[in-house]
C-alpha positions as CSV (number, residue, x, y, z in Angstrom):
1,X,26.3,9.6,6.6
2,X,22.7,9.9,5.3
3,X,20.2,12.0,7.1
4,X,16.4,11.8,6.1
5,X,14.8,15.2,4.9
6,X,12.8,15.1,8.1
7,X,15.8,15.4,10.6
8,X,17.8,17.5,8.3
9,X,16.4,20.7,9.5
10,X,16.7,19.7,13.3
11,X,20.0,18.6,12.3
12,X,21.4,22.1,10.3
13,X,19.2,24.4,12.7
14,X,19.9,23.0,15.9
15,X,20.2,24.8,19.1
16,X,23.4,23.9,19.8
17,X,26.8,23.2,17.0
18,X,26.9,19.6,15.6
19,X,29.9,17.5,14.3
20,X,30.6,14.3,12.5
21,X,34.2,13.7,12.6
22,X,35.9,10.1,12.1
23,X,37.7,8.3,14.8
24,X,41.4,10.4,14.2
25,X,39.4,13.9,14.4
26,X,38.6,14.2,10.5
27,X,35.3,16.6,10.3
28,X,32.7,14.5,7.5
29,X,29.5,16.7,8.7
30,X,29.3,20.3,10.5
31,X,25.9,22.0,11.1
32,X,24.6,25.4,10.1
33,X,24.2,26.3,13.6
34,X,28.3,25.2,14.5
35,X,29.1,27.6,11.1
36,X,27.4,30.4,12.1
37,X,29.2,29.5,15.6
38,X,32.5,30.2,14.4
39,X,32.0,31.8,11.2
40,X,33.5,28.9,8.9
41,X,32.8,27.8,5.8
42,X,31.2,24.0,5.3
43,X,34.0,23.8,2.2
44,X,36.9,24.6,4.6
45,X,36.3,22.1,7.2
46,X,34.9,18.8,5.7
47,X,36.9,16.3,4.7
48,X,39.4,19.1,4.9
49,X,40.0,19.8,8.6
50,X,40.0,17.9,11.8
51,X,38.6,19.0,14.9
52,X,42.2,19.4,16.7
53,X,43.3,22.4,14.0
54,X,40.5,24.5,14.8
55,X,41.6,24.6,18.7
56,X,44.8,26.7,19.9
57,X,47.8,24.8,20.9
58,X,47.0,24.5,24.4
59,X,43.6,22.8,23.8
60,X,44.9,20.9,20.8
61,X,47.5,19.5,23.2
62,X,44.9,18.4,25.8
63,X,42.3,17.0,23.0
64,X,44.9,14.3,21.9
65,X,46.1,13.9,25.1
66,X,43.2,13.6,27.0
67,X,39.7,14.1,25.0
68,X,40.6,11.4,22.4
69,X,42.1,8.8,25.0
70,X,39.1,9.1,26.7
71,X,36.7,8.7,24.1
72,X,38.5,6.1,22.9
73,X,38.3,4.0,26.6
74,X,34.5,5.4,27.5
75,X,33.1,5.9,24.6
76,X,32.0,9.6,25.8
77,X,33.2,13.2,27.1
78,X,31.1,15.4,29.1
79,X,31.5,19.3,29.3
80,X,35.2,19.7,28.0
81,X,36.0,23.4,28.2
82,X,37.9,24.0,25.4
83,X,38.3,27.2,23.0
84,X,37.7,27.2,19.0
85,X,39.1,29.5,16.8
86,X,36.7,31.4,14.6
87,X,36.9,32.1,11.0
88,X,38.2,35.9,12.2
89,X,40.6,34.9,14.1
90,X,39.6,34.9,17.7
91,X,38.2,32.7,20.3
92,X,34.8,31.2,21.1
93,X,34.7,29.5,24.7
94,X,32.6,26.3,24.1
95,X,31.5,22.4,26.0
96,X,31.9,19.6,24.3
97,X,29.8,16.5,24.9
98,X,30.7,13.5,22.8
99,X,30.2,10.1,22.2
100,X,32.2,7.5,20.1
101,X,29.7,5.7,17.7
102,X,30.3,2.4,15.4
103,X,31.6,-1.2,15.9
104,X,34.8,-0.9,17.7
105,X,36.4,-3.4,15.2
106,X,35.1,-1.8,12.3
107,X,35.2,2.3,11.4
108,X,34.0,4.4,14.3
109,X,33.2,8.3,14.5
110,X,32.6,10.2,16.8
111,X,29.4,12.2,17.6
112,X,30.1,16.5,19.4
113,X,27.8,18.7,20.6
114,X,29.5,22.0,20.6
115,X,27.6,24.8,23.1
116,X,28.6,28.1,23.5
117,X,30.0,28.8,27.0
118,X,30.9,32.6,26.5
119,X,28.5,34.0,29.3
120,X,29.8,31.1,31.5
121,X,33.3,31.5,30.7
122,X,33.4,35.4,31.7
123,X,31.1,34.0,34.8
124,X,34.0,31.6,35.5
125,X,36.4,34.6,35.2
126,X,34.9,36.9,37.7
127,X,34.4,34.2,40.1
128,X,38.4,33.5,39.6
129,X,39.1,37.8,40.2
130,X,36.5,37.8,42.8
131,X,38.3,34.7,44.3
132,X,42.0,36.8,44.1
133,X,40.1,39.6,45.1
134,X,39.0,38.0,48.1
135,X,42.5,35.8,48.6
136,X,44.4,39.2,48.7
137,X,41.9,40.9,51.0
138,X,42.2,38.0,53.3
139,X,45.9,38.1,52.9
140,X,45.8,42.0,53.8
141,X,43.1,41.5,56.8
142,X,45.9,38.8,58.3
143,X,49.0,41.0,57.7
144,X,46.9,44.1,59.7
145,X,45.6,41.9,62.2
146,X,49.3,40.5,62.7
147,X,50.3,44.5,62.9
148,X,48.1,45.4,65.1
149,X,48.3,42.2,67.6
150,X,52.3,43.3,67.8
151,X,51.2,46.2,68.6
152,X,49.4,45.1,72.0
153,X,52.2,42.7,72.7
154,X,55.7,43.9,73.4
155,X,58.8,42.6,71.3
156,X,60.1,41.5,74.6
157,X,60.0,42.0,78.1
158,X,62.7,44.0,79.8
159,X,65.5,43.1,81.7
160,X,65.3,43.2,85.5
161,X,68.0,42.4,87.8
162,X,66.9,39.7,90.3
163,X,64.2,38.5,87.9
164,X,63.7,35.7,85.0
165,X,60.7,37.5,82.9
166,X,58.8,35.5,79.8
167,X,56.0,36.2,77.8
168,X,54.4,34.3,75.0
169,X,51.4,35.2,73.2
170,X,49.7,33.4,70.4
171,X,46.7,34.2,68.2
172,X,43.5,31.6,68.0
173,X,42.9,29.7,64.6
174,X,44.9,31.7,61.7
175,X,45.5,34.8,63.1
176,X,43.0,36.5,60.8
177,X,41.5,38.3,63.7
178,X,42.9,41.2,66.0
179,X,42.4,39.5,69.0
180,X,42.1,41.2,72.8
181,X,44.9,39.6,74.8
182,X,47.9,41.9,75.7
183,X,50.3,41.9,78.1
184,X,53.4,45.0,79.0
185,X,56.0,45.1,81.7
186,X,57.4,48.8,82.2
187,X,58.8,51.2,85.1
188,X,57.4,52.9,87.1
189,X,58.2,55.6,90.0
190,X,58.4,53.3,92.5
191,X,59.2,50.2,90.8
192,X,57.7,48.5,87.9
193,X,54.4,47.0,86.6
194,X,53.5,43.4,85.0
195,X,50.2,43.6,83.3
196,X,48.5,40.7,81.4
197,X,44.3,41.4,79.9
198,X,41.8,40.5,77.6
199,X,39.0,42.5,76.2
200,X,35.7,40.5,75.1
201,X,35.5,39.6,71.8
202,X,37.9,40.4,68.4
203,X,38.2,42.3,65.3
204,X,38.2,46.6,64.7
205,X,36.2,47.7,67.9
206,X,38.2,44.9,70.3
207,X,41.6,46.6,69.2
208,X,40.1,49.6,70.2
209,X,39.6,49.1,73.6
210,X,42.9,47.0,73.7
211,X,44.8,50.2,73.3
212,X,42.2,52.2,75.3
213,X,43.7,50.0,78.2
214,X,47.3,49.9,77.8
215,X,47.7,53.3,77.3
216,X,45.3,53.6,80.4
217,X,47.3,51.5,82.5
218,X,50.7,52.8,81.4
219,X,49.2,56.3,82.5
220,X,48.1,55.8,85.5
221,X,50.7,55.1,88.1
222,X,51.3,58.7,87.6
223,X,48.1,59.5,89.7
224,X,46.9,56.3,91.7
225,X,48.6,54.9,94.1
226,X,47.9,51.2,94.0
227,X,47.2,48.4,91.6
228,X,43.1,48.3,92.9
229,X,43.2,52.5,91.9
230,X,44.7,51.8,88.6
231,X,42.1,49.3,87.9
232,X,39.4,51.5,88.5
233,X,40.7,54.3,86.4
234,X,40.8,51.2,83.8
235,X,37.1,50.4,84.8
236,X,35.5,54.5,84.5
237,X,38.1,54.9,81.1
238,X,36.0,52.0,79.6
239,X,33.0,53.0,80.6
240,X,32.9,56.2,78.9
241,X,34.2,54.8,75.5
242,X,30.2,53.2,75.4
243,X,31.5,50.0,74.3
244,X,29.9,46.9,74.8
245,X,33.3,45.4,75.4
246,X,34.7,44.6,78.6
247,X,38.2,43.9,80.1
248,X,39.5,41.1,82.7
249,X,43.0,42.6,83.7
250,X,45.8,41.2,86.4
251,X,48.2,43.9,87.3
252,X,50.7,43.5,89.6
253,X,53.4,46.2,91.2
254,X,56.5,44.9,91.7
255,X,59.1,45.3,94.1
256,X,62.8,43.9,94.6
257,X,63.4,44.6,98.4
258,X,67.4,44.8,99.0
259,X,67.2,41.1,101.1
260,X,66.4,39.2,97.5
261,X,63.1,37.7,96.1
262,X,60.7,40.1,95.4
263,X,57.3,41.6,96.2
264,X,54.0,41.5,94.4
265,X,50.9,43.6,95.1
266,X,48.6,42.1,92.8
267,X,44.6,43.6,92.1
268,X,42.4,41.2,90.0
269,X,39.8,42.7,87.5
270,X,37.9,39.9,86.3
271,X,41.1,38.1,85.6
272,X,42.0,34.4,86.4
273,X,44.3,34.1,89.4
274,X,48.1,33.8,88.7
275,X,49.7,30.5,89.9
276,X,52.0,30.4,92.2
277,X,54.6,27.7,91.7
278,X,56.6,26.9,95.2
279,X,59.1,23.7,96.6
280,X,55.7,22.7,98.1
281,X,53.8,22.8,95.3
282,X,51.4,25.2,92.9
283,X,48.5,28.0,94.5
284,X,46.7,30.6,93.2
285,X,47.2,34.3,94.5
286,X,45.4,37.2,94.2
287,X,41.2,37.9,94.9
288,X,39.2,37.8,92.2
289,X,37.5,40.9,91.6
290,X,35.0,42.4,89.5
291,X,35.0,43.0,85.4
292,X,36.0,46.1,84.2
293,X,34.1,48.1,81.7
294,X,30.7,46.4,82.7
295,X,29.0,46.8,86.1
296,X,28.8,49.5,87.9
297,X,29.9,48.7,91.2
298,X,33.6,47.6,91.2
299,X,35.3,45.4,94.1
300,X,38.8,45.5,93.6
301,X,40.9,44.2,96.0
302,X,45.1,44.5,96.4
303,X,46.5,41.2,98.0
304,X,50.8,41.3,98.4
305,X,52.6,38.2,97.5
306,X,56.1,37.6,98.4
307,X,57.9,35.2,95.8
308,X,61.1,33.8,97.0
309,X,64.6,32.4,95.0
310,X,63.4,29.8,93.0
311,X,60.0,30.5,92.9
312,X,57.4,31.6,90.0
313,X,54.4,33.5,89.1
314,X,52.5,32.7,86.1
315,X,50.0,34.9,84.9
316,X,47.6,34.0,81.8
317,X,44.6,34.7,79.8
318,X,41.6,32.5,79.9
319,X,42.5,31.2,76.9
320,X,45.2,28.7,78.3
321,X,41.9,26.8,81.1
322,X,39.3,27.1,78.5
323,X,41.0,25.5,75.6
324,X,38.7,22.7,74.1
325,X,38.6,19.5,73.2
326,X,35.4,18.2,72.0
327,X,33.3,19.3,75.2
328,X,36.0,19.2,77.4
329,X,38.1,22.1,78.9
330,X,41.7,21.8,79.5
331,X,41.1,23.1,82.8
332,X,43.1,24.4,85.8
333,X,44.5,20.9,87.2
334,X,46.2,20.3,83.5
335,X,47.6,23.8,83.4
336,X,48.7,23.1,87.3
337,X,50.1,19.6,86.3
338,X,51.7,21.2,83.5
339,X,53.1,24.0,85.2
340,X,54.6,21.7,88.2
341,X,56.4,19.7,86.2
342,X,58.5,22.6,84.4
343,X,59.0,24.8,87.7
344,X,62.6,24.3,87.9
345,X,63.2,25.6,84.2
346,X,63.8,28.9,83.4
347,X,60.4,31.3,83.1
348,X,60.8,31.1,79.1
349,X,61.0,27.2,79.3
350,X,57.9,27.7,82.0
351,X,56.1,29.9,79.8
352,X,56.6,27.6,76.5
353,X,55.9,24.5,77.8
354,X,52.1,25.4,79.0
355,X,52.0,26.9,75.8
356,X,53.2,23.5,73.8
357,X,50.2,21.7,76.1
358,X,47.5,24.0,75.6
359,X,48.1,23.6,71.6
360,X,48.5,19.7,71.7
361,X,45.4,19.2,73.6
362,X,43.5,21.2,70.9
363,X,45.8,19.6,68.0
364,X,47.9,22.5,67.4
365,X,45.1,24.9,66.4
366,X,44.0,27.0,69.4
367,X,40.2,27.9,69.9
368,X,41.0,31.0,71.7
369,X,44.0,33.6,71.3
370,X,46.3,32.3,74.3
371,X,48.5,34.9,76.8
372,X,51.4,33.9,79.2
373,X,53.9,35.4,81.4
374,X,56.1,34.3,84.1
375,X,58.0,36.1,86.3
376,X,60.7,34.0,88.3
377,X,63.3,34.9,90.7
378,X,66.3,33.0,90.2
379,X,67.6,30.9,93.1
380,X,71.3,32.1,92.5
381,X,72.7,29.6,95.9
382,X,71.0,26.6,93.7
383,X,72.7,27.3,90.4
384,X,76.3,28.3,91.6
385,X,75.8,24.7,93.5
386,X,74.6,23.1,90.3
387,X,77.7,25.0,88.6
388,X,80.3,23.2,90.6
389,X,83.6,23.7,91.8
């Protein structure tokens, strides 16, 4: 190939390397700029060398299996990442861009610009450890957040005689973030306690109210008599942590009076009203009361429910009405629909199919971390007559 005087400087001193190779990879020209590149010789390389036995095995691999083919169907490559080996021995990240020159039924060769890409190659590097870096944090922050949600939520709920007990909690989106739902059942001096909440908000400061308010509420039996007491030792406990958090809690004493059934005195803090699922249908108990941790003048109520053999109480977080689809809530009649339609199963079976609507009607990724429990009392008459003889 025969280059005029007056382009053989741009040619030799260009800002980037410069190849001439025939169609099979044969090198017939190599600029000073691509020698000083790599620290080659021009005697070693033309019409001694091709292009594929300066690159390692891996690229020399991919150049015949993929630069060349494409050449050869688009006449041209753009910024191929590939590695040459220097003169000394080790590697110089470079771009190729390339274009296939000549009559394709005559001889052809093949045009490269070879620029250095060592400053982007260790920028591509650290944006690959920054990525891992990032992937493993992210993989830590879940793990912790999973810890520490397990933490709020007990591994089950005990067993009480005279009572079907569930509880189901699940996390919004990934799990990624400590959320504030939390729910306990535990004994007490005169009989025990169910206790479902939510503090505002998620992450490090959310978890620490969280705990703030079960220990609180485990504690407090010991000195106030009734569930509206307990809820204001809730409410003044917040209040002095300075948060900016608040709490919705439903807590509920319960009693198993020697006749069967059992008896709930239930105080609402900000908390949605239980459901009450009946033979004659579904209601909600309890009087709504006041937020905890946030305004200064409480009203706390305690309202005594009496659910019979057969009958449920299912407690939940907001989570479960204000799931969203679009604009649209799922609301209290689906949850009620929902609900209706399952009360004759056991409380887990209760429990998991609100659970299962909730997360289809947002397509199986809740918005909002999501917090059931039902307490049932079994209707023994009904299921020794469904047993048979």
């Amino acid at each position: 190939m025969g280059l005029t005087s007056g382009f053989e400087e741009l040619f030799e001193d260009a800002p980037c390397g410069f190849l001439v190779t025939d169609a099979d990879g044969a090198i017939r020209l190599a600029n000073r700029t691509f020698l000083a590149m790599t620290g080659h010789r021009a005697e070693d390389l033309v019409g001694r060398a091709r292009v594929q036995d300066l690159l390692p095995v891996g690229d020399r691999i991919f150049y015949e299996t993929h630069f060349a083919p494409l050449l050869a169907l688009q006449s041209s490559a753009r910024e191929i990442a590939v590695d040459f080996r220097r003169a000394a021995g080790d590697r110089l990240p470079v771009l190729l861009n390339a274009v296939m020159k000549g009559d394709p039924a005559g001889p052809r060769e093949i045009w490269i610009c070879v620029f250095a890409a060592t400053d982007r190659r260790s920028y591509e590097q650290e944006l690959l450890l920054a990525r891992q870096r990032a992937e493993h944090s992210e993989k830590e922050a879940r793990e912790l957040a999973g810890i520490l949600q397990a933490s709020f939520i007990p591994p089950g709920l005990p067993r009480v005689d005279g009572l079907d007990l569930a509880g189901i909690y699940r996390p919004a989106g990934l799990g990624d973030e400590v959320g504030g739902d939390f729910y306990d059942m535990y004994e007490t001096h005169d009989g025990w306690a169910l206790v479902i909440g939510d503090v505002s908000g998620k992450g490090a400061e959310a978890a620490v109210v969280t705990s703030l308010a079960r220990y609180t509420l485990r504690a407090a039996p010991a000195r106030e008599p009734t569930p509206s007491a307990i809820l204001a030792s809730l409410h003044h406990a917040v209040v002095r942590e300075r948060t900016d958090r608040f709490v919705t809690v439903a807590y509920a004493q319960v009693s198993l009076p020697p006749g069967g059934g059992c008896l709930l005195t239930l105080s609402l803090g900000g908390h949605p009203q239980p459901v009450h699922l009946t033979g004659a249908g579904a209601s909600r108990v309890g009087r709504p009361g006041t937020l905890l941790g946030m305004l200064r003048r409480l009203n706390l109520s305690d309202v005594t429910v009496e659910v019979r053999p057969g009958e449920s109480v299912v407690f939940f977080t907001d989570g479960v009405i204000e799931a969203r689809r679009d604009s649209e809530l799922f609301g209290e009649e689906r949850m009620e629909r929902a609900l209706l339609e399952a009360r004759d199963d056991s409380a887990s079976d209760i429990a998991g199919r609100l659970l299962q609507e909730v997360s289809a009607y947002q397509s199986g990724v809740l918005s909002d971390d999501v917090a059931i429990v039902v307490l049932k009392v079994p209707d023994e008459a009904r299921h020794r007559e469904g047993a048979g003889p």
